[in-house]
C-alpha positions in Angstrom: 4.5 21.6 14.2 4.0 18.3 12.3 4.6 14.8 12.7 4.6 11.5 11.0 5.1 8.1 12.2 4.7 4.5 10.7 1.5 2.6 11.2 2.0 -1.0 12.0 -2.1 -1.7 12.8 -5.2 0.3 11.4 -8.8 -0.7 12.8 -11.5 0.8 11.1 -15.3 1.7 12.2 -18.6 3.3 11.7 -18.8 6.8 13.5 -22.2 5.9 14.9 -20.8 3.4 16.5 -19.0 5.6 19.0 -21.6 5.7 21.9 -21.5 2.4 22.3 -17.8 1.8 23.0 -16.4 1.5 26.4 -13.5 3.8 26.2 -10.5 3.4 28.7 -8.0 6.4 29.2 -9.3 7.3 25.5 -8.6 4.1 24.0 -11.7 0.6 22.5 -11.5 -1.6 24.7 -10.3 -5.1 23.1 -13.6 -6.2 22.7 -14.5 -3.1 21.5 -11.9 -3.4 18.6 -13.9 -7.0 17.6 -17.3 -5.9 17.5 -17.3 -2.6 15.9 -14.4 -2.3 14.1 -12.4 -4.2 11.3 -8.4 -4.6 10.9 -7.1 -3.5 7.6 -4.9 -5.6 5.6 -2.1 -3.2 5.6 1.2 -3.5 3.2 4.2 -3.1 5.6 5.7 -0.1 5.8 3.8 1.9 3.6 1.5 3.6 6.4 1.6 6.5 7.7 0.0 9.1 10.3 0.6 13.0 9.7 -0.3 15.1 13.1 -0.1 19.0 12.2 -1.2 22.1 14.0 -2.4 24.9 12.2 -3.4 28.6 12.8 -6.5 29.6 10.3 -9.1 31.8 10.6 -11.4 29.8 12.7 -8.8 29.4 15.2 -6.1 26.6 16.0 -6.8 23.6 14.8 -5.1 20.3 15.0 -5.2 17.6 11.8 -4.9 14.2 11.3 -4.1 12.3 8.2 -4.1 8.6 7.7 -2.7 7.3 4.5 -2.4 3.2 4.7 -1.7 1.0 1.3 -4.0 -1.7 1.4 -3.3 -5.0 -1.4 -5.2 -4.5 -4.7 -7.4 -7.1 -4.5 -8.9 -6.6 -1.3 -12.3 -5.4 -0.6 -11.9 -3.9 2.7 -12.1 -0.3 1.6 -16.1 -1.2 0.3 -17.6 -1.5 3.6 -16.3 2.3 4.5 -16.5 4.0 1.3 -19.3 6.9 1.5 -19.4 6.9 5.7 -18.0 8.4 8.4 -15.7 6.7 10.5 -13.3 6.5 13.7 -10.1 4.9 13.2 -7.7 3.0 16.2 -4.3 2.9 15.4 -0.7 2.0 16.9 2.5 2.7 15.7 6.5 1.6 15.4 7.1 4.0 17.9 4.6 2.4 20.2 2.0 5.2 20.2 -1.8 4.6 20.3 -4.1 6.9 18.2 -8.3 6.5 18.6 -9.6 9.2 15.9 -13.0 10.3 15.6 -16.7 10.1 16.8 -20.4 10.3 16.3 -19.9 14.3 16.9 -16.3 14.8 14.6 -16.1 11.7 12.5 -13.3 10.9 10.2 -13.5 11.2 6.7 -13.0 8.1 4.1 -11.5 8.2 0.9 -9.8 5.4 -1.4 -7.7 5.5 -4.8 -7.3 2.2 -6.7 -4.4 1.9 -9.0 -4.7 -0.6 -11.7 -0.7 -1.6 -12.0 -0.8 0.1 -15.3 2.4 0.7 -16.4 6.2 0.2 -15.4 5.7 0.0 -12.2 2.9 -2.2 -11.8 1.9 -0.9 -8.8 -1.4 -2.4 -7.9 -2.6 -1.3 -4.7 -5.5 0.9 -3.2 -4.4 3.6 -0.9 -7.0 4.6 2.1 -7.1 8.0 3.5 -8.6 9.3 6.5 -8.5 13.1 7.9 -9.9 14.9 10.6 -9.2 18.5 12.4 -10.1 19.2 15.6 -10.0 22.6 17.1 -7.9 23.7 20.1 -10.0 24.8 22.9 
């Protein structure tokens, strides 16, 4: 089975972080979302979640991949870069996502692209995965 569906907001924060958080049905609280995480400056519609279930040898396993386009120019992909993380997230279909913890963090990645070319794209692209096992 797999999904994907639009992101319209992506908060960000440190994995170690997580035991501090006052979770309701799942979910940061709004205060929680101020003080331990930070929004990203997403370009509209060009973010995405990917939900998959797989069968491997370990087992079933569930993943998650986060691909969001932040502008060029911004720094927000720094303060991550190298950590583990837990992600909060809501989409156009009105869903809610909270990814990750101190115990099964989220990994960070980025790719800056410099507009070379025709295209000119200039943009940095943020990716976060995680898989989680069935129990």
């Amino acid at each position: 089975m797999e999904r994907i569906s639009l992101i319209t907001s992506l908060y960000i924060g440190l994995a170690s972080h997580h035991p501090q958080l006052t979770l309701t049905d799942g979910f940061p609280s709004a205060q929680d979302l101020i003080d331990f995480f930070k929004e990203a400056p997403l370009v509209l519609e060009r973010s995405d979640i990917r939900e998959e279930s797989n069968d491997t040898d370990q087992g079933d396993v569930i993943s998650f991949a986060v691909r969001s386009t932040i502008p060029r120019d911004s720094d927000y992909h720094s303060q991550f870069a190298g950590k583990e993380v837990m992600a909060y997230l809501t989409t156009a279909n009105g869903e809610r996502h909270f990814l990750g913890s101190d115990d099964t963090p989220m990994t960070f990645q980025y790719t800056r692209d410099s507009g070379a070319g025709n295209a000119d794209n200039r943009e940095t692209i943020i990716s976060l995965s995680l898989q989680i096992p069935l129990i």
